[in-house]
N, C-alpha and C positions, 0 to 999 in steps of 0.2 A: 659254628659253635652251637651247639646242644642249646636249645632256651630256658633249662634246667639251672644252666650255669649262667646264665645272661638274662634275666627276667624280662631284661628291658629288649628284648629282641623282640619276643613275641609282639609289645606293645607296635615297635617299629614297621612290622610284617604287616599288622593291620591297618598301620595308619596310613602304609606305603599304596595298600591296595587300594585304600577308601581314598585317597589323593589322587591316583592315579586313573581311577573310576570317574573324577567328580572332572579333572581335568580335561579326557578322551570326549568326555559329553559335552564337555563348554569349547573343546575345540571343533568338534563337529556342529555347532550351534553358531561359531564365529565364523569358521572360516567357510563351511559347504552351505548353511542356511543364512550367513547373513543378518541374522536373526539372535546377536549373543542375552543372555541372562543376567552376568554380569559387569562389572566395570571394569577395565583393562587392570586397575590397582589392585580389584576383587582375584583377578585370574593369577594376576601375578604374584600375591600373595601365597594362590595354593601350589605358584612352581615355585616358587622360593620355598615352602615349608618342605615339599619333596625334598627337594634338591638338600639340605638342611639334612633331613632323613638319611637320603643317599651319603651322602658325606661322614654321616655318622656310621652307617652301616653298608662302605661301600660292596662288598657282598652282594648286597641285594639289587646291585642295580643292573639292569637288563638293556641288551638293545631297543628294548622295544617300551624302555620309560618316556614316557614326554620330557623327560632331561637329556635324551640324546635326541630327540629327530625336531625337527624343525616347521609349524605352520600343522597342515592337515593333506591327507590325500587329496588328489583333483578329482573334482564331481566328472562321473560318468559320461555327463551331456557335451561336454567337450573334451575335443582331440589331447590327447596327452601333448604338452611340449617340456621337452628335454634342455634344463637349463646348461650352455656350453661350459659352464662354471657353474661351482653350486652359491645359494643364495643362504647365506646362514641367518640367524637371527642374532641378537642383543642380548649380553648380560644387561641386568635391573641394578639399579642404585635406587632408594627409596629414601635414604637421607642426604644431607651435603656431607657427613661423616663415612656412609658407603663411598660416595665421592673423593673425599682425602683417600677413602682405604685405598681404591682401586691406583689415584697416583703415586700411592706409598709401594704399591706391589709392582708397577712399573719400574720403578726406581730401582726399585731392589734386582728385576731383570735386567734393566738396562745399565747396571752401574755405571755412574759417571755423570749421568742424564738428571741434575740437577734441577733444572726447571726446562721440563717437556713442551715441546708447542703444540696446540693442541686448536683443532680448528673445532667450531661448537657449529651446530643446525637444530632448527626445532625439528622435534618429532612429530612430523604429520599423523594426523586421528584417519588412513584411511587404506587404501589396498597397494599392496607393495607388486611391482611388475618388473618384467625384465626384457627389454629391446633392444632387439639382435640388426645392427647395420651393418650393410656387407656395399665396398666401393662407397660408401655414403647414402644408402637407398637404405627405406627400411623396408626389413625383408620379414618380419616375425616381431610377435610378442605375446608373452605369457606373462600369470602371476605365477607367486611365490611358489604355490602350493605346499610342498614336504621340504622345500629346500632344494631339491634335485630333478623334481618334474613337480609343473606347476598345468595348468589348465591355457590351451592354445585361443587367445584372445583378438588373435591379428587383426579383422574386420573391425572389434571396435574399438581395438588403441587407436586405428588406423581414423575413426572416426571423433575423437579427440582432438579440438583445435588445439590444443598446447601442444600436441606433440610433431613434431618436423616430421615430415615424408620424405625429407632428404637433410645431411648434416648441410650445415651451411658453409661454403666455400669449397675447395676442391683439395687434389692430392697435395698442391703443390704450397698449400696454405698448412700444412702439418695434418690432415685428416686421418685415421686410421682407415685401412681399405678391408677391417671386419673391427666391430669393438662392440661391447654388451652397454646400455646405459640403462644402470637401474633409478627406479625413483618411483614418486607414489602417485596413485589416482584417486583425488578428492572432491570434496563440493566444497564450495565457500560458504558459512552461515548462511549468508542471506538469501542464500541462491537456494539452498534447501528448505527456509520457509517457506519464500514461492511454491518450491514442487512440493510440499508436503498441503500446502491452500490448494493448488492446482488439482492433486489429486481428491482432496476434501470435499473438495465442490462436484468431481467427478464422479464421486461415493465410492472411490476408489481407496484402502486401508493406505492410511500416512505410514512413511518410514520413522524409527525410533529415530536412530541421530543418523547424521552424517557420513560417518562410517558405512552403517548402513544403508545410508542411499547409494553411496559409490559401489559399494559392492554387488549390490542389487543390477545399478545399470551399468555395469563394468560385464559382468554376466548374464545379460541377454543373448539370448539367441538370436533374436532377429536385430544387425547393427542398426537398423533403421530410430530402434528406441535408445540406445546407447545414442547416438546422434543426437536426439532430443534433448539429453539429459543436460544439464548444465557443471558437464566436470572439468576440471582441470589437472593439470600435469607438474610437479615439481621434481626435476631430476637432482639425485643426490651423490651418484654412485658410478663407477665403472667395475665390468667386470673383466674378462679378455679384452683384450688391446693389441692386436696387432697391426703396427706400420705406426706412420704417421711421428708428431713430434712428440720428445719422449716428455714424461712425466714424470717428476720426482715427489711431490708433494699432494697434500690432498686438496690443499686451497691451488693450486694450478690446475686439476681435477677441475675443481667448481669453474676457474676463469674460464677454461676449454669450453666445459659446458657452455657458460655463458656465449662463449664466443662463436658456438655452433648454433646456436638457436635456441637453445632450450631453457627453458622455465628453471629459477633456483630461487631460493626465499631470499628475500631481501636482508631477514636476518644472521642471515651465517658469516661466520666473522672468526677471522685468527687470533689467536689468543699466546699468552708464554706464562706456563706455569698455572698454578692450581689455585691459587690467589684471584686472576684475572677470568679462571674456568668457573667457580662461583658467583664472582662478580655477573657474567653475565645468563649463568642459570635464575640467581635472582633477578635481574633486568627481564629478562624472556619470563619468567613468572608473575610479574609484575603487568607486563605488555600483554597478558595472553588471553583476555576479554577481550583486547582493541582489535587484534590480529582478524586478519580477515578469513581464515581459516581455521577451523579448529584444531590442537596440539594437547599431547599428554605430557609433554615431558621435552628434552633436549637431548640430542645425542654430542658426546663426546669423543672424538677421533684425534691419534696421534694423527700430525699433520707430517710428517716424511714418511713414504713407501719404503725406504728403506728401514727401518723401526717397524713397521707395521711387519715386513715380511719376518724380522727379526724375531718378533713376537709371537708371530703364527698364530695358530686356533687351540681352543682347548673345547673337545666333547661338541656340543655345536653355535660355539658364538666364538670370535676372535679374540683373542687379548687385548689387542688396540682401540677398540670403541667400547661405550657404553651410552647404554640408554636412562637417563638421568629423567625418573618418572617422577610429575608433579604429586602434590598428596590428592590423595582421593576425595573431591567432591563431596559434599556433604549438604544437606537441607536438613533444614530443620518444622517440626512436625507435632502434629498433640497426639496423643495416645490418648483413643476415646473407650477405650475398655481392652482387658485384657482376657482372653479366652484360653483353654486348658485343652490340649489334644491328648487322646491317650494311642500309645504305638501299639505295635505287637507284641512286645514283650513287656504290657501292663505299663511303663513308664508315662508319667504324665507330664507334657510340656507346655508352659506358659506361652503365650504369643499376642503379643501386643498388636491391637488393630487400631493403626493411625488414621489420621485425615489425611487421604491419600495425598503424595509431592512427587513431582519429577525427579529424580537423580539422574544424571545421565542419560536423559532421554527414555526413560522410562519410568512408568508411574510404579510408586511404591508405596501401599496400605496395611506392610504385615512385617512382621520383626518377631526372630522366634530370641524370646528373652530366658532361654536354657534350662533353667533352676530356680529355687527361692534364693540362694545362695548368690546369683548374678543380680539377682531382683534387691535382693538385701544391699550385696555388697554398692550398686550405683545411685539406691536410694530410687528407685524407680516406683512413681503413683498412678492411679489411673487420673488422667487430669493433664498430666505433668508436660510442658514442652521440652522437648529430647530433641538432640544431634542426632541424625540417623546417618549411615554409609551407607553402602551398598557393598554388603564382606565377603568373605570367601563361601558362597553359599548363594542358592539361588532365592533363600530368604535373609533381606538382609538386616543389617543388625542397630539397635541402640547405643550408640557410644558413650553418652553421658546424659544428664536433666541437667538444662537450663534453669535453676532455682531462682534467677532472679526473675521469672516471672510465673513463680509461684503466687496462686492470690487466696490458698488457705482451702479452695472448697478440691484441694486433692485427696485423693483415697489410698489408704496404703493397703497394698496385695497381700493375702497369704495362700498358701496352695490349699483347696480342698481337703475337707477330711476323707470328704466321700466321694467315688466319682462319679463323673458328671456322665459317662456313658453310662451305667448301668446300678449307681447308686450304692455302690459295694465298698469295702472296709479302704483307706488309703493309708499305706505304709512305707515309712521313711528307714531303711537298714542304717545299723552303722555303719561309718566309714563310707557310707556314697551320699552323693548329693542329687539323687532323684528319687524322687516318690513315685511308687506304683501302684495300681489297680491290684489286689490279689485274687479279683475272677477272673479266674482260667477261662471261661464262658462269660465275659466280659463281650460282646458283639463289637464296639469298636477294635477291642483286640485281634479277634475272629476275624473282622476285615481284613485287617493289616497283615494277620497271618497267611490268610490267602490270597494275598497280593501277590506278599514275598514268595511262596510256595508257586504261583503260578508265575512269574517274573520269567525272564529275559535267561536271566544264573540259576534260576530254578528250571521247575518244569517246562520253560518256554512255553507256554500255552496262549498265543497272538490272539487277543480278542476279549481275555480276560484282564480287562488293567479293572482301576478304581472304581470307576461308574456303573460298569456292568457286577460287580463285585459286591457292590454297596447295594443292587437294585437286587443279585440275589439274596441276598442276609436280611434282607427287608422285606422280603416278599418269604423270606423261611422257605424259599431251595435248598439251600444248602446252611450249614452250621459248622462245618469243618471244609479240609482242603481233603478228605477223605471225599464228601456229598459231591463233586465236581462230575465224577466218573456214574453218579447214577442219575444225572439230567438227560432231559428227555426232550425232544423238539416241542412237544406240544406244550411242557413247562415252559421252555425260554418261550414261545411264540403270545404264551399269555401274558408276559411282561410289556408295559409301554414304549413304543419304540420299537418293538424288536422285532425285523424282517423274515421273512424266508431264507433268503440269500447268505444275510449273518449267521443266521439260526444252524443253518447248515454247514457255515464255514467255524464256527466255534465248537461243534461238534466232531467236526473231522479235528481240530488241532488238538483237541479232550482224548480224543483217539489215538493219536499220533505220539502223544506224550505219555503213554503209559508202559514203554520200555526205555528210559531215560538213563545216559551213562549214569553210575553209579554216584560216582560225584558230585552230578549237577541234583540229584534224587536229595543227597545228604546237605547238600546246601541249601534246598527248599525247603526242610524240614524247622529249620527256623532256630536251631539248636544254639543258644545264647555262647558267643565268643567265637562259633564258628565260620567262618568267613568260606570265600570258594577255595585257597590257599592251604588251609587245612581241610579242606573239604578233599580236595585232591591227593594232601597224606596218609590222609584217612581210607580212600580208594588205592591206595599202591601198597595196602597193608592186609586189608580185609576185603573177601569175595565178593561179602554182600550185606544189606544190614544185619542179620543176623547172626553172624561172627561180629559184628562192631559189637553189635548191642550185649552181647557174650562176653565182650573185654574187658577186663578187669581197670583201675584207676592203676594200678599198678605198670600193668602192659603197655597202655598207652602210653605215659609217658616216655616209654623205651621209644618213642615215634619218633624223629627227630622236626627239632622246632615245637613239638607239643611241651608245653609245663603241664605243673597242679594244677592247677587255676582251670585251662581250657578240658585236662583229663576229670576234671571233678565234673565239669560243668555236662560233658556226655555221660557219663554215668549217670547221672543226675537224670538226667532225661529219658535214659532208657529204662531207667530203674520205676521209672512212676506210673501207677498202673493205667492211667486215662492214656498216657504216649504210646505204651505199649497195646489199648485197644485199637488206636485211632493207626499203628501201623499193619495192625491183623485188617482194618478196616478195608487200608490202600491194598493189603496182599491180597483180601475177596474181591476186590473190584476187575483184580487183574495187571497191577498196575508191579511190574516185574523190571527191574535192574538190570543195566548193559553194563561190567566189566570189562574196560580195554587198559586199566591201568596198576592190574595188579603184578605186583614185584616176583619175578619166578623163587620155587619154595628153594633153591641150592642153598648151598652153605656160600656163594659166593656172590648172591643177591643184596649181601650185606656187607661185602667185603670194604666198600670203601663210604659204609655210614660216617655220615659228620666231615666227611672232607670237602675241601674246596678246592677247586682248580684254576686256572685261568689259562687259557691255550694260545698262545703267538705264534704267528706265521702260517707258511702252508704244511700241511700235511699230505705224505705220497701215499700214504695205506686208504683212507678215507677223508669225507671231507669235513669239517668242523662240526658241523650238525648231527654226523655219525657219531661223532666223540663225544659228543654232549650227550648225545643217548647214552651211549656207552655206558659212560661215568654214571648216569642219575639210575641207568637198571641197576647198579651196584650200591646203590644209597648216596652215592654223592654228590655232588651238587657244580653246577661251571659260576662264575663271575666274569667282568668283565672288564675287570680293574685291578691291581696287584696291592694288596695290603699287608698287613701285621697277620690276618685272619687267614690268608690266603696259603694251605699245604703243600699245594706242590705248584709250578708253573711248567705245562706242554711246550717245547719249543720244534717249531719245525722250521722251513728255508724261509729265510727274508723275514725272520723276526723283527716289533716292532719297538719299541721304548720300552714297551713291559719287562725285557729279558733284563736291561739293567736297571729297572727297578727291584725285580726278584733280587739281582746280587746281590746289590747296597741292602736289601734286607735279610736276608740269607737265607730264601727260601730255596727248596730242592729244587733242582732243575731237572726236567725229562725229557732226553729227548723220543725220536719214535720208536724205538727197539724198547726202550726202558717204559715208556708208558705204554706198551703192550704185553708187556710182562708183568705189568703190573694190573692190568685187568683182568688178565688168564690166571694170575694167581688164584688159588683156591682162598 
């Protein structure tokens, strides 16, 4: 659908991006470094608001959302292992009323299934593994990683006193003679104080929490320090199970384990109905200081395997469990003054700088307070003691002020008239609730602008992040993302800190960037509403900037997914004569655009503008990937899901569920003769 006709699409498209941006960074921060930013409530928040997203707009959702894959790739430094089964993850429940919901949607699948049994387990705070016994010998073990290859860990499961080297008893005792037993690798509190003193004393950097001790020594390379560590093992889980005495249930699961050797929390426990499933979410809530390990939450599992298979998976968590997450931690804090950042595009944002508090194992002294409008509306002082979280966001946020201990000598905030970088007019538009800078030549703005222009989505230019950025604009190197390309070794070498070695190697990256695909060129440019997503419609349309900047507000929104709003906003940009010198700047520097995304000129480049597809099965002509090409040189777009939205649906051999969802909603069917005549149409 055109975002002409759907306003609230464009909104969606960016939000999807900017979620899907924030999430890829905090899973590679969890899961490969070890090292996360946020709180697991914090993360889970920004898949839940995806997901939220996606659902509203399923259209938009891809293979490659953090709503379909599972965990993070496995780090390089170890052997790939191949889970014999895949390892999915947990739907979130955030209230006890998600709670009800999820036994209500059960019911409704399972009719009949008036009060479910339902076994309950805490949710261990720590690294999820999967060990592979074969005759009752352990022969492997890896983590999670993606769900389906995880990181080959064997040396130091194998170093793990919890875990068995061998199942306990033999064939003839019910043993399976190959079976997966998943479960988690943790530290206990106390044991993690020690190692975090142990290494304090060493002048060796303490780990945040626990989580990330285990992770940390879960991934060693040399097992001899994983040995050292003080982890331990609780199993939860089976995966493949072949031989041995059957299983029906999940609480027979746990006794097996028990029965074999293995570690299982003391608190899991069978339950009937949804009544006795809260009862003891709040007992395990209640108990979860005492506990000698640390827990986010509680998972909920039907307790018959046959119900569970009943149920199957949906996307990548199973119907049958759920992971019942505690609320997010909180400390409370003073805000000793509150300070004004100004961005790139002139906006200025308050940010509260507290007396710094642990949350979660990690200290936190900063909270971006949005607007005057957030400021207003929670009644927020400088003075004031405040609830802080740790939210969706690697700065986290003020949830409310503690007023009763207010003691009078608080100060109430107002945003600047003038700013604070450069002492210039500050203007509040209607209808938005931030205030900006109106100098274009603003130097804090000028930072930020060349941040973004030299970024990762921009020009990629490795070596120019913030600091180096900040030391040129202050030393008056540079004043635009145009100045970048007329630096000279002998300028950076006069800067403090700055080597040979660097000098040389940010030089060749200045060099290297100045024939940048077309797209990534327009996304560095910094043009307000433009995202990499339209950055990229923008390059399947026009050769080069100089046909964009030629395009009328008219023409653009012929783009699909462009509105007014974003077609005003490039105009606007190209139209102003300072943009227009500052790109004649980049053209004398040398700095020349790589097209590989422009749409051929035919009448049939456009033939299938604004449709969607969604493709099942296999295809004998080409293979999915082709099709998807196919469709998108012709304007159209693939999905991955079968909706209301959804024009036509590709059917080839050994279709999946999609094909009768298309019927029951009565979209066109194709099969491969027909969806090839439908691309060769003129």
């Amino acid at each position: 659908m055109a975002a002409e006709n759907d306003p609230d699409l464009l909104i969606a498209v960016a939000r999807i991006e900017e979620l899907r941006g924030l999430i890829a960074y905090h899973n590679r921060r969890y899961y490969r470094l070890d090292d996360p930013e946020i709180s697991d409530a914090a993360y889970d928040r920004l898949l839940n608001e995806l997901r939220d997203w996606e659902n509203r707009y399923p259209e938009l959702v891809t293979a490659a959302s953090p709503t379909q894959r599972v965990g993070a790739a496995p780090l390089e430094k170890f052997v790939p292992f191949s889970h014999p089964s895949p390892m999915l993850s947990l739907a979130n429940a955030i209230t006890e009323e998600d709670i009800r919901d999820f036994n209500d949607r059960l019911q409704r699948l399972l009719a009949g299934n008036d009060a479910i049994a339902y076994v309950l387990e805490p949710k261990l705070d720590g690294v999820a593994v999967n060990l592979l016994y074969e005759d009752g010998a352990l022969v492997s073990g890896g983590t999670r990683g993606d769900g389906t290859v995880g990181e080959d860990v064997t040396l130091n499961i194998r170093a793990i006193a919890g875990v068995p080297s061998a199942i306990a008893g033999g064939p003839t005792e019910g043993i399976p003679t190959r079976v997966e037993i998943r479960g988690e690798v943790v530290i206990a509190t106390a044991a993690f104080r020690r190692l975090n003193r142990e290494r304090e004393e060493a002048g060796e950097a303490s780990f945040a929490n626990p989580r990330n001790a285990a992770a940390g020594s879960l991934r060693q390379l040399d097992s001899r320090i994983t040995a050292r560590r003080p982890l331990d093992f609780f199993a939860y889980a089976l995966g493949i199970k072949e031989g041995g005495a059957e299983l029906k249930t999940q609480w027979e699961i746990l006794t097996a384990l028990k029965t074999w050797g293995f570690p299982v929390h003391p608190f899991a426990r069978l339950v009937q109905g949804i009544e006795e499933s809260l009862a003891g979410y709040r007992l395990l809530l209640a108990q979860r200081e005492e506990l000698s390990h640390e827990i986010d939450g509680m998972v909920l599992k039907v307790n018959e395997l046959a119900l569970q298979a009943e149920l199957g998976a949906v996307s990548r968590h199973p119907r049958w469990a759920l992971a019942c997450k505690f609320p997010a931690r909180q400390e409370t804090t003073v805000i000793e003054r509150i300070d004004v950042q100004v961005g790139r595009t002139g906006v200025l944002t308050p940010v509260a700088i507290m007396r710094p508090v642990r949350i979660g194992g990690v200290m936190v002294g900063r909270a971006s307070l949005h607007n005057q409008d957030e400021i207003d509306r929670k009644d927020i002082r400088i003075g004031d003691a405040v609830v802080v979280q740790r939210a969706g966001d690697v700065i986290p946020e003020v949830v409310k002020v503690v007023p009763g201990r207010r003691t009078g000598r608080e100060l109430p905030f107002s945003m600047p008239t003038s700013c604070p970088a450069c002492g210039a007019e500050v203007v509040r538009l209607p209808g938005e609730a931030a205030h900006r800078c109106v100098n274009i030549a603003c130097p804090a703005q000028v930072k930020e602008r060349i941040v973004h222009f030299a970024s990762r989505g921009g020009m990629d230019i490795e070596g120019l992040g913030e600091k180096m950025v900040s030391r040129l604009v202050d030393a008056a190197l540079i004043t635009d993302p145009a100045d970048i390309y007329s630096l000279t070794a002998a300028e950076l070498l006069s800067l403090d800190r700055t080597g040979k070695k660097s000098t040389e190697n940010l030089l060749q990256a200045i060099a290297a960037s100045k024939n940048p695909p077309l797209e990534k060129l327009i996304f560095a440019l910094g043009i307000r509403l433009v995202g990499a997503s339209t950055a990229k419609a923008l390059a399947r349309r026009y050769a080069g900037l100089k046909e964009l900047a030629d395009a009328g507000g008219e023409e653009l929104t012929t783009i699909r997914d462009l509105g007014p709003e974003v077609s005003g906003s490039i105009t606007r940009f190209f139209r102003e004569p300072a943009n227009r010198r500052f790109l004649a700047k980049l053209e004398a520097a040398g700095v020349v655009s790589v097209n590989r995304l422009l749409s051929p000129a035919s009448p049939a480049a456009e033939s299938l503008a604004g449709k969607a597809f969604v493709i099942t099965g296999v295809l004998e002509g080409m293979t999915r990937e082709e099709a998807k090409s196919r469709i998108e040189a012709r304007g159209g777009k693939t999905t991955e899901s079968v909706s209301s939205r959804t024009h036509y649906v590709v059917v080839g051999a050994s279709p999946g569920s999609k094909l009768k969802k298309a019927q029951a909603l009565g979209i066109p069917i194709l099969d491969e003769p027909a969806f090839l005549a439908l691309l060769e149409a003129p």
